[in-house]
KEKOL-199604 format. One record per residue (C-alpha): residue number from 1; residue in one letter; x, y negated, z. Coordinates in pm, whole numbers, always signed. Each point is the difference from the previous one (the first is absolute). Layout:
resi: NUM&resn: a&X: X&Y: Y&Z: Z .
...
***
This chain:
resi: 1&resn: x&X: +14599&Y: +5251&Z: -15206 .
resi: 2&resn: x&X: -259&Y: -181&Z: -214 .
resi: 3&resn: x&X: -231&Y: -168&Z: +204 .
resi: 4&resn: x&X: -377&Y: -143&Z: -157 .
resi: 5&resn: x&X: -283&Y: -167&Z: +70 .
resi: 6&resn: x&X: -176&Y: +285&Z: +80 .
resi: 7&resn: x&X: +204&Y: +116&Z: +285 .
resi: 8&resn: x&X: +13&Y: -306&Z: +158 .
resi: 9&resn: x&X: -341&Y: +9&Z: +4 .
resi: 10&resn: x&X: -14&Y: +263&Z: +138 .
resi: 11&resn: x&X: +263&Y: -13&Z: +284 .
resi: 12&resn: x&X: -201&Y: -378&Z: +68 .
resi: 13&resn: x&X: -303&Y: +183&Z: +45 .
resi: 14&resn: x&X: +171&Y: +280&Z: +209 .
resi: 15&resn: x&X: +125&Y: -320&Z: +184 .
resi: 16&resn: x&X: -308&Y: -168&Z: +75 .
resi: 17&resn: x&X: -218&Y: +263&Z: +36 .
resi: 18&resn: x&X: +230&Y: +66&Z: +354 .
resi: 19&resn: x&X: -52&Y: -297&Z: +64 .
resi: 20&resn: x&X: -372&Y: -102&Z: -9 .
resi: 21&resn: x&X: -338&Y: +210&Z: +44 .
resi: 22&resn: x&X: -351&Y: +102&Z: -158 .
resi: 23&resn: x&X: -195&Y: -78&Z: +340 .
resi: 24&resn: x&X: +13&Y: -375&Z: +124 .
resi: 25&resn: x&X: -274&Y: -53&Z: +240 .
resi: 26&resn: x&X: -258&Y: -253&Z: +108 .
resi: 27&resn: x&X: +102&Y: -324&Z: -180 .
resi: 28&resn: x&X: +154&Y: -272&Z: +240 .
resi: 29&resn: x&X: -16&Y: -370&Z: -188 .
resi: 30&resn: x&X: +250&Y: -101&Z: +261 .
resi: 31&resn: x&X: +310&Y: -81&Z: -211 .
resi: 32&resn: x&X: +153&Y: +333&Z: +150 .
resi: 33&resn: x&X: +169&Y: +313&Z: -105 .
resi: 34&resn: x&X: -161&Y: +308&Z: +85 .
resi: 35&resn: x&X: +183&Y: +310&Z: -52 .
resi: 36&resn: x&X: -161&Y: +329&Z: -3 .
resi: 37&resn: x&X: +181&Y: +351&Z: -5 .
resi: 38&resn: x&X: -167&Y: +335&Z: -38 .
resi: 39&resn: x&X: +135&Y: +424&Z: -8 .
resi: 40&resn: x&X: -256&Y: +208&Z: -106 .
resi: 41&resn: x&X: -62&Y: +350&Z: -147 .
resi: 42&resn: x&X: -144&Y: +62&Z: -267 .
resi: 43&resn: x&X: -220&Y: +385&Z: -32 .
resi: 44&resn: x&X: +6&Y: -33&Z: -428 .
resi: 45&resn: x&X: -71&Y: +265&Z: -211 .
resi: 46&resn: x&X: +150&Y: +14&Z: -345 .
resi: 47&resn: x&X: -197&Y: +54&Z: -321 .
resi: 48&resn: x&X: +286&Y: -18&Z: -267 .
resi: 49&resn: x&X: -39&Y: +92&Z: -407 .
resi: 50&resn: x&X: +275&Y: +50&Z: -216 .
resi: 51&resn: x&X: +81&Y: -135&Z: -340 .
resi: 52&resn: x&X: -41&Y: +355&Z: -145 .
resi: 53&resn: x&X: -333&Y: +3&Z: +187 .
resi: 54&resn: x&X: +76&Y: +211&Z: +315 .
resi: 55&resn: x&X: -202&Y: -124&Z: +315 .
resi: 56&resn: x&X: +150&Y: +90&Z: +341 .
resi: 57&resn: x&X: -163&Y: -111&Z: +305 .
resi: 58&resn: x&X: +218&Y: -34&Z: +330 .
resi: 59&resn: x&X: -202&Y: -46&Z: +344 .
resi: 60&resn: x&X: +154&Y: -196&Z: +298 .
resi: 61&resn: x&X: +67&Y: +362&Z: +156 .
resi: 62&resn: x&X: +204&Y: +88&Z: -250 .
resi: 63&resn: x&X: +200&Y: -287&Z: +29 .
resi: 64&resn: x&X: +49&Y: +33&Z: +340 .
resi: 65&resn: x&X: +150&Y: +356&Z: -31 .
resi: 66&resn: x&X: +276&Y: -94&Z: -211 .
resi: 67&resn: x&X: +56&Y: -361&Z: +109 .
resi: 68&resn: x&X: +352&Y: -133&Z: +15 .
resi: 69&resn: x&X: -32&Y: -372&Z: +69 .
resi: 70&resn: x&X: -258&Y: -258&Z: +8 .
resi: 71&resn: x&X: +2&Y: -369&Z: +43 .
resi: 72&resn: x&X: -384&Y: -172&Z: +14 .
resi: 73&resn: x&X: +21&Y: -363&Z: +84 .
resi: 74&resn: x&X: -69&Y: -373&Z: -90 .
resi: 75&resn: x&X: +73&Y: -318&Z: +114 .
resi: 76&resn: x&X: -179&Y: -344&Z: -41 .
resi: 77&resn: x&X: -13&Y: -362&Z: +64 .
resi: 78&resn: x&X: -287&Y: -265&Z: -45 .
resi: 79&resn: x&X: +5&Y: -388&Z: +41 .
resi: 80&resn: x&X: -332&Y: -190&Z: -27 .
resi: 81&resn: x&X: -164&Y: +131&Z: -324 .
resi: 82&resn: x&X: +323&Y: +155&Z: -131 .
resi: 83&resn: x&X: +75&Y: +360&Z: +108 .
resi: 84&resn: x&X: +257&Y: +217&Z: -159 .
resi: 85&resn: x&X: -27&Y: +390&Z: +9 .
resi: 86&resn: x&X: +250&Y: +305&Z: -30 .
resi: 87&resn: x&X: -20&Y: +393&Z: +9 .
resi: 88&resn: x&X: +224&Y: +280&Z: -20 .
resi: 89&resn: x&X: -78&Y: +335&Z: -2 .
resi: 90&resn: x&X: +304&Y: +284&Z: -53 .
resi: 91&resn: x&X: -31&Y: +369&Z: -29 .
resi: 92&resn: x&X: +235&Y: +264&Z: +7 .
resi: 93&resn: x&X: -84&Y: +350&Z: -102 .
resi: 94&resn: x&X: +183&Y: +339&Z: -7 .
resi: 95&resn: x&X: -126&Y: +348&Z: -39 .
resi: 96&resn: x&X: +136&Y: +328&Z: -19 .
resi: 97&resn: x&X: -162&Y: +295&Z: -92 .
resi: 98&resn: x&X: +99&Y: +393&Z: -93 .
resi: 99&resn: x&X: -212&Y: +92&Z: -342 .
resi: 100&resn: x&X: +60&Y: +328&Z: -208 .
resi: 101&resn: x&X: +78&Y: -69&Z: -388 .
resi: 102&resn: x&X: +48&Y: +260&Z: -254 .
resi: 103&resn: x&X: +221&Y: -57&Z: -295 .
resi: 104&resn: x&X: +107&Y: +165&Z: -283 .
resi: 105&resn: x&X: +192&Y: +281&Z: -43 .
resi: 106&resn: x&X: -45&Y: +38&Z: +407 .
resi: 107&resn: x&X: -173&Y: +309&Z: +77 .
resi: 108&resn: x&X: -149&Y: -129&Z: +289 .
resi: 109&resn: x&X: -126&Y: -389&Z: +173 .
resi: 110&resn: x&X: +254&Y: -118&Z: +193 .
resi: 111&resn: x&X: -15&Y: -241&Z: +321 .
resi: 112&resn: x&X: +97&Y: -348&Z: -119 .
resi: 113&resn: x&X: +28&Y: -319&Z: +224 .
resi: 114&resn: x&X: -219&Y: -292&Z: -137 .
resi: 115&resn: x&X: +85&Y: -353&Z: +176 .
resi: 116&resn: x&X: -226&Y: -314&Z: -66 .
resi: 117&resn: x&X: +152&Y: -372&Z: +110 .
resi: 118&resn: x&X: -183&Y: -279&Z: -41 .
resi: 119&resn: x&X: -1&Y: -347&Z: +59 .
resi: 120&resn: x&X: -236&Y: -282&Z: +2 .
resi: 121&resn: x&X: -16&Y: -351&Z: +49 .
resi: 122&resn: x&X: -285&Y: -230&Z: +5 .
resi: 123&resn: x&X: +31&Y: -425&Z: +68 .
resi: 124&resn: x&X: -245&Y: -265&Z: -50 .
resi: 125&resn: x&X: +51&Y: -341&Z: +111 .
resi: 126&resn: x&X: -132&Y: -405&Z: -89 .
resi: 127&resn: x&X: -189&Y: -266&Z: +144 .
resi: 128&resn: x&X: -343&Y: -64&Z: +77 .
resi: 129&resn: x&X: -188&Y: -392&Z: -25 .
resi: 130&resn: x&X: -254&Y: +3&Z: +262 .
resi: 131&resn: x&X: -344&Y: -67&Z: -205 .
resi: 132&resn: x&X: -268&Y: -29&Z: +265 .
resi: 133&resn: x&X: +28&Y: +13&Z: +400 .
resi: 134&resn: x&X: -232&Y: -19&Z: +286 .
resi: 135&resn: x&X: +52&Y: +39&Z: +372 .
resi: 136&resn: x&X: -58&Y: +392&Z: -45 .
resi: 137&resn: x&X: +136&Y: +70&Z: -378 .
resi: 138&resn: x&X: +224&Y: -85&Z: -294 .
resi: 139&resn: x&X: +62&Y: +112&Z: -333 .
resi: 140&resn: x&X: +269&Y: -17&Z: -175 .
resi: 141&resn: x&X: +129&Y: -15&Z: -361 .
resi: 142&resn: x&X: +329&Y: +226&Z: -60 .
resi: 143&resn: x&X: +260&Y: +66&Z: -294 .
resi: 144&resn: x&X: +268&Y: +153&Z: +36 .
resi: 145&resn: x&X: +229&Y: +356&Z: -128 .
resi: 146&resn: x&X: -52&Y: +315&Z: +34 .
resi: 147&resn: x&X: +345&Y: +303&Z: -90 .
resi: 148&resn: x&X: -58&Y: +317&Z: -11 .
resi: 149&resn: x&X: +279&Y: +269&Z: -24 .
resi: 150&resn: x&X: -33&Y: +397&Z: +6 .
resi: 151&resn: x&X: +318&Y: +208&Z: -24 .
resi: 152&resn: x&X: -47&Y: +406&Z: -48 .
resi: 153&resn: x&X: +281&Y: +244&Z: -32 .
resi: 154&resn: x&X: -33&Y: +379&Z: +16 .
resi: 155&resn: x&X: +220&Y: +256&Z: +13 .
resi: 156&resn: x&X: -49&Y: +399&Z: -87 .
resi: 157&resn: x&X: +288&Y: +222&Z: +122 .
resi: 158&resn: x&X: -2&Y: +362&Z: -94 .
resi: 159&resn: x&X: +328&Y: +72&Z: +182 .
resi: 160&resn: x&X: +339&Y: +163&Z: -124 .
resi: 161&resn: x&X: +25&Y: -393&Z: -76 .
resi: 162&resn: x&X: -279&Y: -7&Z: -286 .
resi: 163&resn: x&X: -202&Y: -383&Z: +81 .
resi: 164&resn: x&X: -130&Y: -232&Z: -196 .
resi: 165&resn: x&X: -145&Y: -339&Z: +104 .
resi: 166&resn: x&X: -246&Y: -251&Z: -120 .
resi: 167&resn: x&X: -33&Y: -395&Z: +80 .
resi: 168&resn: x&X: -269&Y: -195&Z: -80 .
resi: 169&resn: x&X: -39&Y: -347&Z: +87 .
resi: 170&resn: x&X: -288&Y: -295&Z: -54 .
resi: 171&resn: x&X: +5&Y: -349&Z: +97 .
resi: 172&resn: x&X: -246&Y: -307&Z: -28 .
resi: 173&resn: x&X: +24&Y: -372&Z: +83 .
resi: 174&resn: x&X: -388&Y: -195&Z: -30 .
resi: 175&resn: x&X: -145&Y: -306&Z: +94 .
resi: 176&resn: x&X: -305&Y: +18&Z: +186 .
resi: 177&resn: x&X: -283&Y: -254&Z: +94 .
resi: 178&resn: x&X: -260&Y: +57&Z: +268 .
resi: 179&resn: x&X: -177&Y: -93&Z: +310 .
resi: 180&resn: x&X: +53&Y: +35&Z: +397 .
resi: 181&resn: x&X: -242&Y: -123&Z: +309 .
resi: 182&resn: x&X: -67&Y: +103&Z: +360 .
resi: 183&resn: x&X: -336&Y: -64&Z: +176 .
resi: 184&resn: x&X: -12&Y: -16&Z: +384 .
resi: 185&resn: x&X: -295&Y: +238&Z: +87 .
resi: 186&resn: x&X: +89&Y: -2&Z: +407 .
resi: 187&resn: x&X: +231&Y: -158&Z: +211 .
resi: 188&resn: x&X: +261&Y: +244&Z: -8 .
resi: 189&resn: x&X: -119&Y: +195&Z: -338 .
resi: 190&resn: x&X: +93&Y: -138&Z: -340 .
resi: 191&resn: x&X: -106&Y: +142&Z: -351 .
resi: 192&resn: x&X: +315&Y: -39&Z: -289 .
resi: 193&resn: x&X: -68&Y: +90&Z: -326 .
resi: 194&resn: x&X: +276&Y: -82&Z: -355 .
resi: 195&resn: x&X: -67&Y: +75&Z: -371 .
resi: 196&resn: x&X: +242&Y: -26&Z: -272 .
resi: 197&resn: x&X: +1&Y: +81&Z: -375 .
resi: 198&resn: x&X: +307&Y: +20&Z: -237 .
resi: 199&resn: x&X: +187&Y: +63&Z: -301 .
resi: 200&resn: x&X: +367&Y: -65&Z: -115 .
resi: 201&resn: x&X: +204&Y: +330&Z: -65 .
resi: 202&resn: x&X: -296&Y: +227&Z: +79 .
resi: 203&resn: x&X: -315&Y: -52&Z: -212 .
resi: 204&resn: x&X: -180&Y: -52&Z: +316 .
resi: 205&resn: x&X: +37&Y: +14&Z: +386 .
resi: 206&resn: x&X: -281&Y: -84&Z: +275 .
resi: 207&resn: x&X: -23&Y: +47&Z: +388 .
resi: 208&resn: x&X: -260&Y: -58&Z: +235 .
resi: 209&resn: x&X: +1&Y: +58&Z: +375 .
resi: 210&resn: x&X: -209&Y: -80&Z: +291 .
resi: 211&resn: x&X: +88&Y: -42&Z: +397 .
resi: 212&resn: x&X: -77&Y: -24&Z: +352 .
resi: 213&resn: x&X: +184&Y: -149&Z: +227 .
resi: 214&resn: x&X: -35&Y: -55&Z: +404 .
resi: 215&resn: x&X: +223&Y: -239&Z: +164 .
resi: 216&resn: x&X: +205&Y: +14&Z: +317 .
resi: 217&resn: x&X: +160&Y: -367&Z: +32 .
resi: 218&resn: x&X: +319&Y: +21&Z: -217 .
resi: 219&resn: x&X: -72&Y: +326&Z: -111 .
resi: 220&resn: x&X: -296&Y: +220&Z: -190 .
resi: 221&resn: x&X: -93&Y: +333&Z: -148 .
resi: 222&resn: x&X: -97&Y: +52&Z: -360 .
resi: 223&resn: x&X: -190&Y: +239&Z: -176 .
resi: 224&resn: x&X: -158&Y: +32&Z: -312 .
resi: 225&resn: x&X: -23&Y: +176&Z: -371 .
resi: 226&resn: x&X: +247&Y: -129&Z: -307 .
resi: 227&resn: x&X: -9&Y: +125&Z: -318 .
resi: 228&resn: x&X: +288&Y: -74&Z: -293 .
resi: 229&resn: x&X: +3&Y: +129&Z: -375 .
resi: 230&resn: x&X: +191&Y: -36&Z: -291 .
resi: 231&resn: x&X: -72&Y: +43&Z: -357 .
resi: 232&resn: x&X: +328&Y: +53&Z: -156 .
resi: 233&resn: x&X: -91&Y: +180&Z: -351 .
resi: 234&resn: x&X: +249&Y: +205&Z: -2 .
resi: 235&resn: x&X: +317&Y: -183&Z: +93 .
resi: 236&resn: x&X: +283&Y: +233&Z: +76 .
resi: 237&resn: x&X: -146&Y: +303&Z: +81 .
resi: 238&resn: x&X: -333&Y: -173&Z: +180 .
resi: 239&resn: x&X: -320&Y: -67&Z: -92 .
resi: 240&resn: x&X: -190&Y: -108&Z: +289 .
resi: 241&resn: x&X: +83&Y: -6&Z: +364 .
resi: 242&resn: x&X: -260&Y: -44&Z: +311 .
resi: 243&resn: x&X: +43&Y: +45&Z: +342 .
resi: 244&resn: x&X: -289&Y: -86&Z: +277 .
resi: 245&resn: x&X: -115&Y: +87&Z: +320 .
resi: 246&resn: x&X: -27&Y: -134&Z: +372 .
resi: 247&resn: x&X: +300&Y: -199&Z: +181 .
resi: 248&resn: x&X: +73&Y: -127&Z: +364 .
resi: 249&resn: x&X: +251&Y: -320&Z: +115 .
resi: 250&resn: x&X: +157&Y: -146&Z: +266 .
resi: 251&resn: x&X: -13&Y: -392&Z: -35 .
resi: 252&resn: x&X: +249&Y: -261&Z: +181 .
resi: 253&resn: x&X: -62&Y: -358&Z: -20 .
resi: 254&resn: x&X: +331&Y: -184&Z: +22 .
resi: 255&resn: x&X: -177&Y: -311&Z: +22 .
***
């Protein structure tokens, strides 16, 4: 099988992404690893627009109803002013529905079986230099990569063994630059926030997201608003896809 740069880049980032994490907390200069791990849903909605110019918009409800598996996660590490930062996100999707079609020569509709699976993945990982730091806040300076990779088929069966099916696939490597900080506002209450721009495969990707988190010793709760876009002018069979909305987390602190 003929192996290229590309997807070893792309297993690597898989890789890496499993292994470190978007949220590093309050910088310690101590000469330390701290390790950070966070699980978290996600509520997105989906605003998607096809290359032929079809929009179709997907809320988190709808999602939910036809959800096969999900994975939301990230991992992540920081040492002094070096962090480094990971997150995977999977989703799974089928649905089934009964529609009536009518087709020639057929006197009447007949009940056929539509069935929609599709599958999505979304990593970003890099590091992050530490540019300024108090006792209550830090910002940081991050590059990194960003894949994206949505899979569609669909299938129409009519019975008496009449089907046909359709795949469509779409898939984007980029390299992204941004910014990440956290500012103490309480003892126990800390304000995140990351911004990162893009451009590689896609003509353009950019993400923002802000969060709250309150701290119990080794672990904390997260929540907070992301948003995530790409401008893919028409690659495959996409033209631009943007999902947003509100998400919650668990957070353990390894050390």
């Amino acid at each position: 099988m003929e192996c290229t740069f590309r997807d070893i880049s792309i297993s690597g980032l898989l890789l890496a992404a499993l292994m470190l994490s978007v949220p590093a907390l309050a910088a310690d200069h101590d000469g330390q690893w701290h390790v950070d791990g966070e699980m978290y849903l996600w509520g997105a909605d989906a605003e998607i627009t096809a290359a032929a110019g079809q929009e179709v918009d997907a809320d988190f409800n709808d999602v939910i109803d036809h959800l096969e598996m999900a994975f939301m996660g990230a991992l992540g590490a920081r040492k002094d002013r070096w962090s480094f930062f990971g997150d995977v996100m999977y989703i799974g999707i089928d649905a089934k529905e009964t529609v009536s079609a009518s087709i020639p020569a057929v006197p009447t509709p007949i009940n056929a079986r539509v069935r929609l699976e599709q599958d999505a993945w979304i990593v970003t990982t890099g590091a992050g230099y530490e540019l300024s730091s108090t006792s209550d806040s830090n910002v940081d300076f991050v590059g990194g990569i960003r894949y994206f990779d949505l899979s569609t088929d669909v299938t129409l069966d009519l019975g008496e063994g009449l089907a046909a099916s359709v795949h469509d696939s779409s898939d984007v490597l980029d390299v992204i630059v941004g910014i990440k900080g956290q500012t103490k506002l309480a003892d126990k209450w800390t304000l995140g926030y990351y911004a990162d721009v893009g451009t590689g495969e896609s003509d353009l990707t950019y993400q923002a997201l802000v969060d709250f988190n309150y701290s119990f010793s080794k672990v904390a709760l997260g929540f907070g608003y992301r948003f995530l876009k790409w401008e893919l002018d028409g690659k495959e069979y996409l033209d631009d896809f943007q999902i947003s909305g509100p998400f919650v987390g668990l957070i353990y602190r390894f050390k």
